[in-house]
C-alpha positions in Angstrom: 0.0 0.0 0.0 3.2 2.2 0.5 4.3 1.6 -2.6 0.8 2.3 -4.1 0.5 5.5 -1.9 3.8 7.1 -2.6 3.2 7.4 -6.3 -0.4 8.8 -5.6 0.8 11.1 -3.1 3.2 12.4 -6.2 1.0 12.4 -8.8 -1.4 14.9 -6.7 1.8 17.2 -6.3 2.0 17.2 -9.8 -1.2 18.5 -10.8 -1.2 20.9 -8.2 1.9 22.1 -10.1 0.5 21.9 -13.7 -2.3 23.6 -12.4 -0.6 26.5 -10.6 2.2 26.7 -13.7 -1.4 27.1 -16.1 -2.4 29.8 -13.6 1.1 31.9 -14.0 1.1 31.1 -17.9 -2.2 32.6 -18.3 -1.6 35.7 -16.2 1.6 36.1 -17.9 0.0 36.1 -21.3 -2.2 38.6 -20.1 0.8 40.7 -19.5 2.1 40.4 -23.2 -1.5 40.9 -24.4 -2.0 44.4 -22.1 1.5 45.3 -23.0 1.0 44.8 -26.8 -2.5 46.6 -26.4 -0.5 49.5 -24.8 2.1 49.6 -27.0 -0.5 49.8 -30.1 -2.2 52.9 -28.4 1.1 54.6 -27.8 1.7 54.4 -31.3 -1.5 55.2 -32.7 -1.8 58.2 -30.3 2.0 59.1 -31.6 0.9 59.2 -35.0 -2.9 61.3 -34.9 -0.2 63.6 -33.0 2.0 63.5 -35.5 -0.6 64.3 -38.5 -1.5 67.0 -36.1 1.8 68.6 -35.8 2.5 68.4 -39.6 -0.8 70.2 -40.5 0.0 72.9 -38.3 3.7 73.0 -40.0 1.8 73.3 -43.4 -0.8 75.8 -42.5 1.9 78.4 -40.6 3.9 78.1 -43.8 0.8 78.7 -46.1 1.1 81.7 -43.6 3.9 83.0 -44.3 6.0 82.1 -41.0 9.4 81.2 -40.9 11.0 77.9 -39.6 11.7 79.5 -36.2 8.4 80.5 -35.5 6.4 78.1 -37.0 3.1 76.6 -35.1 3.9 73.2 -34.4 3.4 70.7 -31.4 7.0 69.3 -31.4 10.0 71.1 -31.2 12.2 71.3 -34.3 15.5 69.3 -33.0 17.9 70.7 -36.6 16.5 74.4 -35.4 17.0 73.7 -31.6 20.9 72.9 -32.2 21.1 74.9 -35.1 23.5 78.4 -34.9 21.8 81.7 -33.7 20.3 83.7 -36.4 21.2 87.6 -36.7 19.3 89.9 -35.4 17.9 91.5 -38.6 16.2 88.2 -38.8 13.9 88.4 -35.9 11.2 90.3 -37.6 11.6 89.2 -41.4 10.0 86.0 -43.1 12.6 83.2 -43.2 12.9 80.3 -45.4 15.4 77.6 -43.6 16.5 75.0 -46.5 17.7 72.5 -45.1 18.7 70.5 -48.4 21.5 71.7 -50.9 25.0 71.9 -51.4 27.6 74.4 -51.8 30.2 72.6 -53.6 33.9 73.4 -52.2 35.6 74.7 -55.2 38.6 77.2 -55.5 38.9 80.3 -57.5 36.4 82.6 -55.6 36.5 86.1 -57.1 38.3 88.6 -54.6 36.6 92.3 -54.1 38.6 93.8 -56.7 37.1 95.6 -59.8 38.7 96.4 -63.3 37.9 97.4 -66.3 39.4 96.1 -69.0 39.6 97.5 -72.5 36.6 95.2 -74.7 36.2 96.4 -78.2 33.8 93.6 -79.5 30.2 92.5 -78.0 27.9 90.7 -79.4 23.6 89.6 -78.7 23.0 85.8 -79.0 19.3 84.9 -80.5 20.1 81.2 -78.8 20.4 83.5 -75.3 16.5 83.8 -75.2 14.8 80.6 -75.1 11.7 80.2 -77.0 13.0 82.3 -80.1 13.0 80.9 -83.5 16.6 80.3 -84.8 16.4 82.8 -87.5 14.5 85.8 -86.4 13.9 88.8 -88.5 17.5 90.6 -89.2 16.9 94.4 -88.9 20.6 95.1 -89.7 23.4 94.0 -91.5 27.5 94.2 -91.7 28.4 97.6 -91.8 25.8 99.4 -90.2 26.1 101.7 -87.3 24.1 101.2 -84.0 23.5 103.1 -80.7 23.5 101.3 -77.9 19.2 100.2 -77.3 18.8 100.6 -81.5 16.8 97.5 -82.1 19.1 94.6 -84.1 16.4 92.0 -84.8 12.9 90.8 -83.8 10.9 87.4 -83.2 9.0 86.3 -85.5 6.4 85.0 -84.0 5.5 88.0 -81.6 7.4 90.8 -83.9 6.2 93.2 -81.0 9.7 92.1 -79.3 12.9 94.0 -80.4 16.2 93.2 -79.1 18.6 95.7 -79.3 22.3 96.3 -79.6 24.0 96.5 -76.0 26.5 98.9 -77.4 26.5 101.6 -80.0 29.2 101.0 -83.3 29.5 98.9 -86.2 28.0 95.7 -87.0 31.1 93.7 -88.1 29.7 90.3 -88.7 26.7 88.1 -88.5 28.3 84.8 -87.5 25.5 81.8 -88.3 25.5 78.3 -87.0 23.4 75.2 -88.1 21.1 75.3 -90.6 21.9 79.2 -91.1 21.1 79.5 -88.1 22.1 82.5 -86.5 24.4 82.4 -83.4 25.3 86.2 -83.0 25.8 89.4 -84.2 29.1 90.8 -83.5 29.2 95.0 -82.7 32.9 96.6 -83.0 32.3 99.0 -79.9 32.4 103.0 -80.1 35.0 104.1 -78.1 32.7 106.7 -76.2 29.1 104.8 -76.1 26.4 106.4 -77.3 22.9 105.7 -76.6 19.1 106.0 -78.2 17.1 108.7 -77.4 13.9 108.3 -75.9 10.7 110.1 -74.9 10.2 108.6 -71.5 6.5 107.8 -70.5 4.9 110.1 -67.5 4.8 108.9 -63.8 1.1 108.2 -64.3 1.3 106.3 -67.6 -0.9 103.2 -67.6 0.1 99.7 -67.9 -0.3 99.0 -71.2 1.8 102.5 -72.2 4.3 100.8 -70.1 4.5 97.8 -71.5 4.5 98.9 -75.3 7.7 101.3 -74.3 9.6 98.4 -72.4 8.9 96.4 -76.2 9.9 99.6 -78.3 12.8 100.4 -76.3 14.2 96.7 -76.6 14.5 96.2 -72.6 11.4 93.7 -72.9 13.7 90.7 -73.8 14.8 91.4 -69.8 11.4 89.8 -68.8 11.3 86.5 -68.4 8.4 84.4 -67.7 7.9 81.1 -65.9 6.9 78.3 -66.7 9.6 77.7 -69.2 11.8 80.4 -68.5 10.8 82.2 -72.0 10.5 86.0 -72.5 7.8 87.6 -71.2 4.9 87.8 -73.6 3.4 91.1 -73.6 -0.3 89.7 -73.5 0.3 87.9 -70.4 -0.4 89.8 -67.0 1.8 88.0 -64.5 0.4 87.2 -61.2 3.5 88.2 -59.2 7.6 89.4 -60.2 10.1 87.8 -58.3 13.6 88.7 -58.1 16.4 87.0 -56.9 19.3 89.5 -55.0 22.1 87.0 -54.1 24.0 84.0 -56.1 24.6 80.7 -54.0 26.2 79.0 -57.1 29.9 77.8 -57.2 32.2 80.8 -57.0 29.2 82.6 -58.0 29.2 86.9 -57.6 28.2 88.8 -54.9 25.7 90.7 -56.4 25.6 93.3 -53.7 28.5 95.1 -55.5 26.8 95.6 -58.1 24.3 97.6 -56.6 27.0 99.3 -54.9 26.3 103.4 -55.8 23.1 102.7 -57.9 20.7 101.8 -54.9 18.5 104.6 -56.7 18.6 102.9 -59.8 17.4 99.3 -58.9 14.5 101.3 -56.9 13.7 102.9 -59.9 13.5 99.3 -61.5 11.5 98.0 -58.8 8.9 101.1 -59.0 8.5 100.3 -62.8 8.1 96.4 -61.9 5.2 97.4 -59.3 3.2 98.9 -62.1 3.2 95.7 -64.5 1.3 93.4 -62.3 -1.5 93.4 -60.3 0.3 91.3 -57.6 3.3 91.7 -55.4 6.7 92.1 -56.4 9.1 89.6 -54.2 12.4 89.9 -53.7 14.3 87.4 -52.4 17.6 87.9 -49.8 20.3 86.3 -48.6 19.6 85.6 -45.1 23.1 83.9 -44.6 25.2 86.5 -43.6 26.2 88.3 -40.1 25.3 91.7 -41.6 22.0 92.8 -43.4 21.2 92.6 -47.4 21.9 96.3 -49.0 18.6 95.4 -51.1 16.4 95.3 -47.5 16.0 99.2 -48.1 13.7 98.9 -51.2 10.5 100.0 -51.3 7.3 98.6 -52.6 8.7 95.1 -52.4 7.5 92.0 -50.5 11.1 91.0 -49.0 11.7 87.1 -48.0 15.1 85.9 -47.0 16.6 82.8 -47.5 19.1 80.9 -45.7 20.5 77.8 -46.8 23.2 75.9 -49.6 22.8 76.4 -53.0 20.7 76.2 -54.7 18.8 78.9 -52.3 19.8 81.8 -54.6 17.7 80.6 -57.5 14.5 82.6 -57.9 13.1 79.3 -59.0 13.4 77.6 -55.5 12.0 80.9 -54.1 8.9 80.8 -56.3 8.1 77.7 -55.1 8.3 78.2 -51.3 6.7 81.7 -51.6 3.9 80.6 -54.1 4.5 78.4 -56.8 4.0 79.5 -60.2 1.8 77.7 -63.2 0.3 78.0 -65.9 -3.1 80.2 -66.4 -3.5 82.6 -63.6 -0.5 81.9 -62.2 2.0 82.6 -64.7 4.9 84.7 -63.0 7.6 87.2 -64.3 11.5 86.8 -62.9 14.4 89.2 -63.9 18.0 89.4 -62.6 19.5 92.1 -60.3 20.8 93.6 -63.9 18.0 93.4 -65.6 16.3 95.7 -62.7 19.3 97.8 -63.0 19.2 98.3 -66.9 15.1 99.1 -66.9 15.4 101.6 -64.1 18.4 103.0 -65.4 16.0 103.7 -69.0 13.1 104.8 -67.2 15.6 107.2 -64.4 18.0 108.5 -67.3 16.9 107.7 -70.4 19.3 105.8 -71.2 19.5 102.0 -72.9 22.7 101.1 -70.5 23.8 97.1 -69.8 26.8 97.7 -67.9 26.8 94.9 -65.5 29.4 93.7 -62.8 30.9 90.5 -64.3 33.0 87.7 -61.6 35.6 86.0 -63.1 36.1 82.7 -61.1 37.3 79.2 -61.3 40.9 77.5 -60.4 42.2 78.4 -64.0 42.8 81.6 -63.1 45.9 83.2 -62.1 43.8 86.4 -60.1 39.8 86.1 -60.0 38.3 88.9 -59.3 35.6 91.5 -61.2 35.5 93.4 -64.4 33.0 96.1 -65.2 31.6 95.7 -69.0 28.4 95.5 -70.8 26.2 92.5 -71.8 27.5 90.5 -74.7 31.8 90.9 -74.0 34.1 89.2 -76.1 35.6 87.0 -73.3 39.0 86.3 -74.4 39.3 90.2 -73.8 37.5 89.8 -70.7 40.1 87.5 -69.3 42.8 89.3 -71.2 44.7 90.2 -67.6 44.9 86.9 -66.6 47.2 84.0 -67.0 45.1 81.0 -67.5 46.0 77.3 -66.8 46.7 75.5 -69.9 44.3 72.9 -71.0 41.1 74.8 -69.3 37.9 75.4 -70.1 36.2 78.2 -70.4 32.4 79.1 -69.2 30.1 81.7 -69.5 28.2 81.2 -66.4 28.4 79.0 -63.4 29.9 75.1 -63.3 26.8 73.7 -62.9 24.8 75.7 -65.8 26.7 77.8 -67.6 27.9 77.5 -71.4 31.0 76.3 -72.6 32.8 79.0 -74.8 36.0 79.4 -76.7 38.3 82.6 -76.3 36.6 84.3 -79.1 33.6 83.0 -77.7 30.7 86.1 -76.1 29.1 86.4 -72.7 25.8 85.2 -72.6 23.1 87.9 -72.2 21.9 86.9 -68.9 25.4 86.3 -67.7 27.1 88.1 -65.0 30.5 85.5 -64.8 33.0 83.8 -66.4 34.2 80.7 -65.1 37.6 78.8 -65.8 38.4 75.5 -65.1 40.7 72.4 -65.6 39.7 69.7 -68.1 39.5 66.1 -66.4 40.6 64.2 -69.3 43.6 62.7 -67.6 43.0 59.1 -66.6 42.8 58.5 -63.1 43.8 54.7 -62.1 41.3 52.9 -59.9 39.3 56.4 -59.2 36.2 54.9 -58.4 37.6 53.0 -56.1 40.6 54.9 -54.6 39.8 58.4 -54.7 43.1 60.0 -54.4 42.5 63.5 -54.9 40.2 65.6 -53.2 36.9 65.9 -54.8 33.2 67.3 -54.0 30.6 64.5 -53.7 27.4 64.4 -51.5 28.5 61.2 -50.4 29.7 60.7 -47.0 31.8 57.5 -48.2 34.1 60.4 -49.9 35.2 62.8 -47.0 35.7 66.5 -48.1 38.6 68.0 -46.2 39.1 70.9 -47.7 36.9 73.8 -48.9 39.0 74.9 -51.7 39.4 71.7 -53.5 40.7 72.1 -57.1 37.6 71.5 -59.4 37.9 69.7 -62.9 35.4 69.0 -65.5 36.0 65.0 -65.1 32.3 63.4 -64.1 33.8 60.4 -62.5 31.6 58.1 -64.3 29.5 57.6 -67.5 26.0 57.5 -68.4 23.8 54.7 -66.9 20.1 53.7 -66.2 18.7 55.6 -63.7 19.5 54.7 -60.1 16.8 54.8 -57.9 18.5 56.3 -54.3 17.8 59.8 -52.5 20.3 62.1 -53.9 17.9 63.9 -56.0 16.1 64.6 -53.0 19.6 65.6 -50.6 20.0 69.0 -52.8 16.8 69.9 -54.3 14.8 71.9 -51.5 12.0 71.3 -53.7 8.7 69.1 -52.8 9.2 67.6 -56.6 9.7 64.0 -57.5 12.5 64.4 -59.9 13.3 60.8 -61.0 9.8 60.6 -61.9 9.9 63.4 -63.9 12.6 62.7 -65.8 11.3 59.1 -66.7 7.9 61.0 -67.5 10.0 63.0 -70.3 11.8 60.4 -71.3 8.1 58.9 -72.2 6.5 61.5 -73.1 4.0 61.2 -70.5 2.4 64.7 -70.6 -0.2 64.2 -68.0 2.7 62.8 -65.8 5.1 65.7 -66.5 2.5 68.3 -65.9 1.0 66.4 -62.1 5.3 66.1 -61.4 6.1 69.5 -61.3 7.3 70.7 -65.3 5.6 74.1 -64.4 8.0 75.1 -61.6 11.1 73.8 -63.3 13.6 75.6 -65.2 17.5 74.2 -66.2 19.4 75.7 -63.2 17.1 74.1 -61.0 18.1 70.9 -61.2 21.7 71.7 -62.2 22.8 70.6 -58.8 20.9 67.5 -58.8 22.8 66.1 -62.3 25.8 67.2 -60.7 25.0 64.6 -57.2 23.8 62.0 -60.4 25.2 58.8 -59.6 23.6 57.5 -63.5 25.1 60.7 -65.0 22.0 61.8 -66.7 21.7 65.0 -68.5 19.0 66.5 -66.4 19.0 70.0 -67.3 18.7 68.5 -71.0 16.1 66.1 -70.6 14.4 68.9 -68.7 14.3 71.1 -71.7 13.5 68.2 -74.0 10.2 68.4 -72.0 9.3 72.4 -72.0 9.4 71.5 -75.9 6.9 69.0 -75.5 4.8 70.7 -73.6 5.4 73.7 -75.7 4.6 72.3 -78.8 1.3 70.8 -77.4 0.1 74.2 -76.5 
């Protein structure tokens, strides 16, 4: 019976056991449950807090406040460890871009101004966008021009005249393909004369205005967005936007330019005020310790930005202001010279494009500026300057200017000329082994120095498109570019138009094709579309 017992006594122990181990295991997975059911309301509560906090971000930028004062539930970590801002910030309207990059390249022009002896000029018809290839000639070889005397006209809107920047003789008319023709070369007077004018009164309507900017030949200044093509005079734009700094690569500091004629760009601004119904923005550089010269003007809505390139382009502006479009909300820009040359003709009476021009890049023995007019012959441009041999020269910025020859012209709308090394030297493993210093967004390639000799070499070839971020590290744009692109490339024209074409212009996306890891010609591909779009009206 012992033996019998023992086992019975154990086999109660063991279901008292069992039955207190099913007791723990049940309240234990009521645990897990409660914990997992908290957990799920944490993160549910976390995210209706989170929509919450970005629709407050959305509606304090739709009005109009800056990053530091914006009406949001969470705190902004990047602006809580971010430097001090200056104190003519505290009042202003702030745009914080926090995507960009300012690539580290030598040859940044020093704060010294010549003015060197240019004899020949010339006015590109491939300089305005949009024109036919052959417009109407209003002059040929031998003739003698004053400086605003109009040279030729489009032919599809003849109301727009471009005119000579400088008075003397027309000495050629140099055509390219097709008979095309690529400029028309002006042997400079040595004392400049200009056209007379009868200037319109102070309470002149807009349409008086508008047909004396297009008889005068400043009209070609106007350009209009979308496409970036000049103004047409039967458009009424819904706002002017101007851009007053330059955050390209060894780009000018346009506040010297302005330097003395303060009076004059207010003059242009005053004129600007009258051509639209809207608001005239300009946009400052809210980078600096000390206060934008242009922060005096009057009768402009003023919005600073502060932030890497490309935060100086007035097309990333427009789109963080109020982006433009088509219809109703078609938009002029001009440049700080172009404001300068229209309130100069309306203040003097005078057709004047003498601009401040930066003449940057590593090639260069002494970068610095030169005081000319619109159109210089840029081997006499860099005549002071010993040049590094196998460079190349651009008329513009790295990322978007125009390759040109010695005998080669500034572009209208340019304001620098840019010299640089070739890259055609073959660089052993330099994908792999990057030996010299070079500017890349990637943080696999460190960038030690912030004066790093630039060349033209891409470090790579053309590819398929990678899909990765990049795009998105440097445009401060809410714009899907890669599915743009591939829109364009497929002539998708509903795509193209729901992506973004509208806001879009070359330079915008100059910075994103140089960060291309596929090596796509962006700024290309871009125009291929504004063709399509063009052409389908």
């Amino acid at each position: 019976m012992r033996n019998f017992k023992r086992p019975a006594g154990l086999s109660l122990l063991l279901l008292a056991a069992l039955s207190l181990q099913s007791q723990s295991s049940v309240s234990g997975g009521n645990l897990v449950f409660y914990g997992i059911a908290a957990l799920a309301l944490l993160i549910f509560f976390y995210i209706v807090v989170s929509v919450a906090d970005n629709f407050m971000v959305i509606e304090s930028k739709q009005m109009g406040l800056d990053d530091e004062n914006r009406a949001g539930l969470f705190p902004d970590f990047s602006q809580l460890f971010a430097g001090k801002k200056p104190k003519y910030l505290k009042d202003a309207h702030v745009y914080t871009l926090t995507k960009g990059y300012d690539i580290p390249m030598d040859g940044e022009p020093q704060e010294t101004i010549s003015e060197p002896n240019v004899t020949r000029f010339a006015i590109s018809p491939p300089d305005f966008f949009g024109l036919r290839p052959i417009p109407k000639l209003l002059v040929e070889e031998g003739d003698v021009v004053k400086a605003g005397d109009p040279v030729f006209f489009d032919k599809q809107l003849s109301r727009i005249k471009f005119a000579a920047p400088v008075s003397g003789e027309i000495i050629a008319v140099n055509r390219g393909l097709k008979r095309s023709i690529a400029e028309i070369v002006i042997l400079a007077d040595k004392e400049q004369e200009s056209r007379s004018y009868e200037l319109p009164t102070a309470t002149a309507p807009r349409e008086e205005l508008v047909e004396f900017l297009l008889e005068s030949g400043a009209w070609p200044c106007i350009r209009q967005r979308p496409y970036n093509l000049v103004a047409n005079p039967d458009v009424v734009p819904r706002d002017i936007f101007v851009s007053t700094f330059d955050t390209s690569p060894v780009g000018p500091d346009l506040n010297l330019a302005v330097s003395g004629r303060m009076d004059t760009f207010q003059a242009g601004v005053d004129v600007l005020r009258r051509l639209t119904p809207g608001l005239v923005y300009l946009g400052l550089d809210g980078n600096g310790e000390v206060d934008s010269p242009f922060a005096v003007v009057k009768g402009a809505e003023k919005r600073y930005f502060r932030g890497a390139h490309p935060a100086g382009n007035v097309g990333v502006q427009i789109h963080h202001i109020h982006p433009c479009g088509v219809g109703e909300n078609t938009v002029w820009t001009l440049g700080v010279e172009d404001v300068l040359l229209i309130g100069e003709l309306f203040r003097n009476g005078h057709y004047d494009t003498t601009r401040l021009v930066a003449l940057s890049g590593g090639s260069l023995s002494s970068p610095g500026y030169v005081r000319t007019r619109a159109g210089a012959n840029i081997g006499e441009l860099l005549a002071g300057q010993t040049i590094e041999p196998n460079s190349r020269i651009i008329s513009g910025d790295v990322l978007s200017g125009t390759q040109k020859s010695a005998e080669g012209f500034l572009s209208f709308f340019d304001n620098q000329v840019t010299a640089i090394p070739e890259g055609n030297e073959a660089e052993i493993f330099g994908w792999l082994l990057p030996l010299k210093p070079r500017a890349s967004i990637s943080p696999t390639i460190p960038v030690l120095s912030d004066n790093i000799h630039i060349t033209t070499n891409s470090h790579g070839e053309k590819r398929a498109f990678v899909v990765n971020n990049d795009y998105e590290q440097v445009m401060p744009m809410d714009i899907y570019l890669t599915q743009l692109m591939k829109s364009i490339l497929v002539n998708d024209l509903e795509s193209m138009e729901g992506l973004g074409i509208y806001e879009l212009v070359p330079e915008d996306v100059a910075l994103a094709e140089f960060a291309c890891v596929s090596k796509q010609p962006l700024q290309q591909i871009l125009r291929q579309g504004h063709d399509t779009m063009i052409a389908q009206g």
